[in-house]
C-alpha positions as CSV (number, residue, x, y, z in Angstrom):
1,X,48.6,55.4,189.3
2,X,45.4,53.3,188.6
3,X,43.2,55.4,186.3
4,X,39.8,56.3,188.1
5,X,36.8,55.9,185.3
6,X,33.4,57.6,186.0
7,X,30.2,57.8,183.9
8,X,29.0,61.6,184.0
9,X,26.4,60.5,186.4
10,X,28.6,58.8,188.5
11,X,31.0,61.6,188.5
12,X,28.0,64.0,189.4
13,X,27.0,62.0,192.6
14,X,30.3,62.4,194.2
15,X,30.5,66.2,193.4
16,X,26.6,66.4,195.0
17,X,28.5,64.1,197.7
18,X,31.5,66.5,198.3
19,X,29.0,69.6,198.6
20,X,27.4,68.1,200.9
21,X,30.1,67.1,203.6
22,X,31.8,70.6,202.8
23,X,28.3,72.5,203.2
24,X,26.6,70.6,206.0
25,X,28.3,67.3,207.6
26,X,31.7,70.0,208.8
27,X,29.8,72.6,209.7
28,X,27.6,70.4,211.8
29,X,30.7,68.6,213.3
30,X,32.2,72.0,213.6
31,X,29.3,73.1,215.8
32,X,28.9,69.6,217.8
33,X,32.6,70.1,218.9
34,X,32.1,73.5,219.9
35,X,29.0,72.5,221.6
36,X,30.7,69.8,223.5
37,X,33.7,72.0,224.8
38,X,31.6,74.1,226.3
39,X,30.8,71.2,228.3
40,X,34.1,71.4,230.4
41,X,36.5,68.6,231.0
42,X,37.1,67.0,227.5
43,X,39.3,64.1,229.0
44,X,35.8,62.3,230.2
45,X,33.5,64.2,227.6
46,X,32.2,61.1,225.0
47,X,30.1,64.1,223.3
48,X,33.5,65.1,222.6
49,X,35.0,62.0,220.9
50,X,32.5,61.0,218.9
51,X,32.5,64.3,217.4
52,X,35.9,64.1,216.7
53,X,36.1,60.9,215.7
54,X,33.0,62.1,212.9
55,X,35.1,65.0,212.0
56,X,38.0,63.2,211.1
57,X,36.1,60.8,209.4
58,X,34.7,63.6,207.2
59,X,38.1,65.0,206.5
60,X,39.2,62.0,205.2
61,X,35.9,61.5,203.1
62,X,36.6,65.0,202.0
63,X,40.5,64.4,201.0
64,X,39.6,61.2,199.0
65,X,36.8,62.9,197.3
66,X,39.2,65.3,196.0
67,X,41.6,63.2,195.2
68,X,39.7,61.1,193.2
69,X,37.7,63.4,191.4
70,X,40.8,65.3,190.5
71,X,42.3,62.3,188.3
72,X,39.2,61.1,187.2
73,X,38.3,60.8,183.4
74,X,34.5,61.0,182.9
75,X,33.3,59.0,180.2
76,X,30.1,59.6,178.5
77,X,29.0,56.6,177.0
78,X,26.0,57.7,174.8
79,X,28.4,59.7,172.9
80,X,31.1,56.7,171.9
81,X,31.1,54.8,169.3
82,X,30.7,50.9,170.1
83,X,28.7,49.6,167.2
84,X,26.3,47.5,169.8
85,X,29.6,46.0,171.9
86,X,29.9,46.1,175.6
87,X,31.8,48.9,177.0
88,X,32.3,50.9,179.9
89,X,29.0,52.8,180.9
90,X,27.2,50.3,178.8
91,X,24.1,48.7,179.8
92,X,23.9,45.1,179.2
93,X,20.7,43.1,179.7
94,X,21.6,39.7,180.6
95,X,20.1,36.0,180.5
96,X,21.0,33.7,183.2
97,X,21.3,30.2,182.3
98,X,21.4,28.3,185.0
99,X,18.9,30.8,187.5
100,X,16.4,31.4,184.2
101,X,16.1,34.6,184.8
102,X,17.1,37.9,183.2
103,X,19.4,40.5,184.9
104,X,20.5,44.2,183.9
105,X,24.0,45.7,184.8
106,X,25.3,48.5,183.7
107,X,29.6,48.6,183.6
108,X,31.1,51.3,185.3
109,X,34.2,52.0,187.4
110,X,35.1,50.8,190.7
111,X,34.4,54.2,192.8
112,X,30.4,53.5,191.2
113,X,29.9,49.8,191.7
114,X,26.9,48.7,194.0
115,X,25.5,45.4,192.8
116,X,22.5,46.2,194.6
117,X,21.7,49.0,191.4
118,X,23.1,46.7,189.3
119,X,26.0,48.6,188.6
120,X,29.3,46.4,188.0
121,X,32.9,46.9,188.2
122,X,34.7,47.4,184.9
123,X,37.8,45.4,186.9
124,X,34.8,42.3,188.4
125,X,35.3,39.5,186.9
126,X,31.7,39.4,185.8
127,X,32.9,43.1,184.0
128,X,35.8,41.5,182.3
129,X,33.9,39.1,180.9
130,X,31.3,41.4,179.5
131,X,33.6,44.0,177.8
132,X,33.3,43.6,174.0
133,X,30.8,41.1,173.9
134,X,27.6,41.9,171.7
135,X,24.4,40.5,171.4
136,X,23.4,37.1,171.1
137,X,26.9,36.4,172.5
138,X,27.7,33.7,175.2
139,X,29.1,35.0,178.1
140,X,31.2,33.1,180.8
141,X,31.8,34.3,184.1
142,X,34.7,32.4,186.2
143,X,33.2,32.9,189.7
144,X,34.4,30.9,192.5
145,X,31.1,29.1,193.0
146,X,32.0,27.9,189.6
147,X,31.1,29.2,185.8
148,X,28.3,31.3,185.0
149,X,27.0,31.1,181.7
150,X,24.9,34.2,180.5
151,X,23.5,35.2,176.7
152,X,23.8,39.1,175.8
153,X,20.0,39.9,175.2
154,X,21.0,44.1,174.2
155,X,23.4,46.3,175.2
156,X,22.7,50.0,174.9
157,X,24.4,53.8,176.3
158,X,22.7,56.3,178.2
């Protein structure tokens, strides 16, 4: 089994996450089905579906949530010991050769990536590439547009 790595806040968004379809998306599915067979004829009752098909859809949500969260190892990275090198949970500000510009990212597991908060998988090959590096360090990325070339500006834990 592939281990499942989450920073503390990470692992505390999908706990808020679970809560919340537990506390208020089922009972509100609950209710919409109970709401819609009291309707009649369920064969030609779209109410009906759609609730049903939103139920099970939470269910699963649900199951997976536990699941992962019960093999999950949260890591805290403030409280390693890295000596200034890139590891998981690690923020790394980046310069972009070839786009000029400068781009922040913090490393994290696959369950918390979203490139749009700069948050990167550990497994990405942009991830890869950044584990153990340190500043001032030259950074290539093997992307299939071709290589990236980036310069470690600071890396710091949170």
């Amino acid at each position: 089994m592939d281990r499942v790595l989450l920073t503390v806040k990470g692992a505390e968004r999908l706990r808020a996450e679970l809560k919340n379809l537990k506390s208020v998306d089922r009972p509100k599915v609950i209710a919409a089905i109970a709401e819609a067979r009291s309707h009649g004829d369920l064969s030609e009752n779209a109410e009906y579906e759609a609730a049903k098909e939103q139920q099970a859809f939470i269910e699963g949500r649900i199951a997976q949530l536990n699941s992962q969260l019960s093999i999950a190892e949260v890591i805290d990275p403030g409280k390693l010991t890295a000596s200034g090198k890139v590891i998981f949970g690690a923020f790394v500000k980046l310069f972009d050769e070839q786009k000029e510009i400068e781009v922040t990212y913090q490393v994290v597991g696959d369950l918390e990536a979203d490139l749009a908060k700069g948050q990167i998988s550990l497994g990405s090959p942009m991830g890869k590439a950044l584990i153990g590096k340190q500043q001032g360090d030259e950074v290539v990325v093997k992307a299939p547009a071709g290589d990236q070339i980036y310069e470690v500006l600071s890396v710091t834990y949170q």
